[in-house]
C-alpha positions, 0 to 999 in steps of 0.5 A: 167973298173969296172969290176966283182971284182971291188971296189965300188970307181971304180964302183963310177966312172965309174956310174957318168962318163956313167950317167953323159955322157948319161944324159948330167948332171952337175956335180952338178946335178949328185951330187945332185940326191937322191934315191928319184929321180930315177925311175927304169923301165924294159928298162929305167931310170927316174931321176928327175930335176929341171931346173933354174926355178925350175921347175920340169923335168925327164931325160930319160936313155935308158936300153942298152945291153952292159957292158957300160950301165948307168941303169945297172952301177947304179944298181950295185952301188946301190946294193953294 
């Protein structure tokens, strides 16, 4: 999935389903994450959340090596 020739709705998809699975976020959370709520690092993903209370808390996405990654799908959504 989401290939090299990929369109960007594929690549949409695919993002949200690996970020939402690696996240355990709620589809309204994920609809609800803004450019100023991640944080890009060598080996993770920081992305910032409020709880019920809003209370602020940051969701850690590991870096991984494979095709599969969450960090790398949304770079590449972010980038198209």
């Amino acid at each position: 999935f989401a290939g090299p020739s990929a369109s960007l709705k594929v690549v949409r998809v695919a993002c949200i389903c690996s970020l939402g699975y690696a996240g355990f976020f709620r589809y309204d959370e994920l609809s609800n994450i803004a450019p100023e709520h991640l944080g890009f690092f060598p080996d993770h993903l920081r992305v910032a959340k409020n709880d019920i209370y809003r209370e602020g808390n940051y969701v850690y996405i590991k870096r991984l090596a494979s095709k599969y990654c969450p960090v790398a799908l949304l770079e590449r959504h972010i980038s198209i």
